[in-house]
N, C-alpha and C positions, 0 to 999 in steps of 0.2 A: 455593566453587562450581566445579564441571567446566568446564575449559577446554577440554576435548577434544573437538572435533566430528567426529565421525564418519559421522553417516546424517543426510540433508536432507530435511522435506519441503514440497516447497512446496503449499499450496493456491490456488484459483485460487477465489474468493468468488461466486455468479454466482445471485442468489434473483430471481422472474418477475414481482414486482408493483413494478418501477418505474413509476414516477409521471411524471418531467420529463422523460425519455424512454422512452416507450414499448415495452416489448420490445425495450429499449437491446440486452442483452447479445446478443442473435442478430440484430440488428437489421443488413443489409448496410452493410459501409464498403470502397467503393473494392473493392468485386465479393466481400469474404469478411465473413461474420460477426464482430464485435466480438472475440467472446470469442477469436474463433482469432488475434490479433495476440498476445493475451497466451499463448494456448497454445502458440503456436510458439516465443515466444520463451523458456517456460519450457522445454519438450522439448529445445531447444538448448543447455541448460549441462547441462556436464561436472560441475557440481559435485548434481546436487537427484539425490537416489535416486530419487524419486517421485513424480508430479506428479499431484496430484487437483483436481477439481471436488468443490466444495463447493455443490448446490442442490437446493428441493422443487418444480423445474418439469422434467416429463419433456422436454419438447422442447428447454429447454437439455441436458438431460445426454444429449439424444442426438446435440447438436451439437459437444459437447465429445466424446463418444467416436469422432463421427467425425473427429475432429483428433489425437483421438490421447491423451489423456488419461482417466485413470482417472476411474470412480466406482464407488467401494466401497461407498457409502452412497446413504440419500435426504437430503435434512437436513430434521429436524422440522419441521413447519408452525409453532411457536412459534420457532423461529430464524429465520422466512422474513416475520418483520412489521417494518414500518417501525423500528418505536421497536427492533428486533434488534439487538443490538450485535455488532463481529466479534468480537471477544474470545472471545465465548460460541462462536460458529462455530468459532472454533480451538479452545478447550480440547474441545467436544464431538468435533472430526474427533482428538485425540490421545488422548481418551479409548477411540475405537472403536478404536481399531490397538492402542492397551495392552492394550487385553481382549484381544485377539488374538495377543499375545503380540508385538508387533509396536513395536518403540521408535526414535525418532530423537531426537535432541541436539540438532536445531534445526528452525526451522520458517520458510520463508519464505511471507509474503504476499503476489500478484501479483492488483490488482485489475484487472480486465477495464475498467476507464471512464477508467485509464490505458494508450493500447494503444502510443504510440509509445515503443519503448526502443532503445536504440545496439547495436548488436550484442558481444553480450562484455559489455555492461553488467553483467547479471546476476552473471556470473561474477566482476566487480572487484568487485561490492559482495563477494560472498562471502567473496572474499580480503580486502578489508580487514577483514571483520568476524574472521575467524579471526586473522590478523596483529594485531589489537589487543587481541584480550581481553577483546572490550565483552559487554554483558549483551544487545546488542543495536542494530542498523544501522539509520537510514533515509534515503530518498531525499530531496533536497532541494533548494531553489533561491534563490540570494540574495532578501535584502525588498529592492527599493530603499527611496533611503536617505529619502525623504519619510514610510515608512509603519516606520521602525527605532524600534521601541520606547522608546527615549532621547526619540524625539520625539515619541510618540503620547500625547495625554492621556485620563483617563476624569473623565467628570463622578458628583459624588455626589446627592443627591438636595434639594439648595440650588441648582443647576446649577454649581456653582462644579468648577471647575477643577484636576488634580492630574498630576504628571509621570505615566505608566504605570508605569514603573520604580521607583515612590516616591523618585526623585532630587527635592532641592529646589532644584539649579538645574540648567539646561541646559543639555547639550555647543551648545556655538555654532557649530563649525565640521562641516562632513559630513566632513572628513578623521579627524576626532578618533572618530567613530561606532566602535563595533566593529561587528564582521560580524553578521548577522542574519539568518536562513533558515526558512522554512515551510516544512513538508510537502508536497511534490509530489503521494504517493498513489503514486508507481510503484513504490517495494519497500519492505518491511520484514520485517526478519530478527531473529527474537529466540528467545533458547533457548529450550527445550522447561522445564525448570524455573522461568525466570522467565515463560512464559505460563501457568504451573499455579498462579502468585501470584496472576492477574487482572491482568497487565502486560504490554504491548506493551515495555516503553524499560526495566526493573530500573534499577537504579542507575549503572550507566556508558552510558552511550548514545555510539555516532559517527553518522557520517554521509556519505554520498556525494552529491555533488553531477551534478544531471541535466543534459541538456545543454538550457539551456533552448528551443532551437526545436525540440522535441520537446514541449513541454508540452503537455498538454490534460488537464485529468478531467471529464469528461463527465457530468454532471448535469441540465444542462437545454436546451432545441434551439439554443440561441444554444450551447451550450460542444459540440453538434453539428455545426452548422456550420461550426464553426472547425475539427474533426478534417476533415470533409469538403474543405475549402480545403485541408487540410495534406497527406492523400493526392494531391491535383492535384497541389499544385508538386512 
């Protein structure tokens, strides 16, 4: 597999029938539209050749271009329904630019319902993702250790009780835990070849860690509220 990265592009995901927040993505935060926290912050590295809007609602894509990012495209109305996976969003925006003659080596993903990032964030993920060799980057943030999968059980359909992990005993001590992290939502970065497999993560995956009083993905008015408090302070 190509280690070589050379052309970056990032997409910015942004379709008009949310649900738990309403006209989230243009929706005002803290006097600017949603989507422009991510669009500034992708316009600002040094590292993305390109930076596009990915949607099939005109009034976002005329909010993204007034911030300053591309739309090449519309994206399909069958891209633009719930049950839509990103997946398909990215291979479709790499497929338009290949016809085009037009190729990059990697592709980052900056969703908009993640809008707080560190300034230079962007830019470290990229570096580490080059510097390592992974098949692919994301952003992420410790579990605490209450919800580390060592400790979480699933019931089967007797209710009866099983380690998650399928360990058949327990680490007992939380020093003893290994580390444990879930997806943020704020970047991911994965080659242009392994997003042509149907893959976000190929086979090596790393990961960068966010800075957690930055967190919010914004899905429903209570994970609004909380971006709204966090622009105050």
């Amino acid at each position: 597999m190509n280690n070589k990265i050379n052309r970056i592009l990032a997409i910015i995901p942004a379709r008009g029938g949310s649900k738990g927040v309403p006209r989230k993505n243009i929706k005002e935060l803290g006097g600017k539209p949603l989507l422009a926290y991510t669009a500034e912050a992708a316009l600002a590295s040094k590292w993305i050749d390109s930076v596009i809007l990915s949607s099939e609602d005109e009034e976002i894509i005329k909010v993204a271009k007034d911030y300053g990012v591309e739309v090449p495209f519309v994206r399909p109305q069958e891209l633009a329904q719930d049950q839509s996976g990103s997946i398909e969003v990215v291979e479709h925006a790499i497929k338009f630019f290949e016809e085009k003659g037009a190729y990059f080596d990697a592709v980052i993903l900056l969703q908009a319902t993640s809008p707080f990032r560190e300034e230079g964030f962007i830019d470290r993920a990229v570096q580490k993702f080059i510097d390592s060799g992974a098949d692919a980057l994301v952003s992420v943030l410790p579990v605490p250790h209450e919800f580390n999968p060592h400790w979480v059980f699933e019931a089967d359909n007797n209710d009866n009780l099983s380690i998650a992990t399928g360990e058949k005993h327990i680490i007992k001590r939380r020093q003893d835990l290994p580390k444990a992290y879930f997806r943020d939502g704020s970047i991911y970065i994965t080659k242009t070849e392994v997003l042509k497999k149907g893959s976000f993560f190929g086979e090596k995956l790393t990961y960068i860690e966010s800075n957690p009083k930055l967190y919010v993905n914004i899905d429903t008015m209570e994970d609004w509220k909380k971006a709204e408090e966090m622009v105050l302070d």
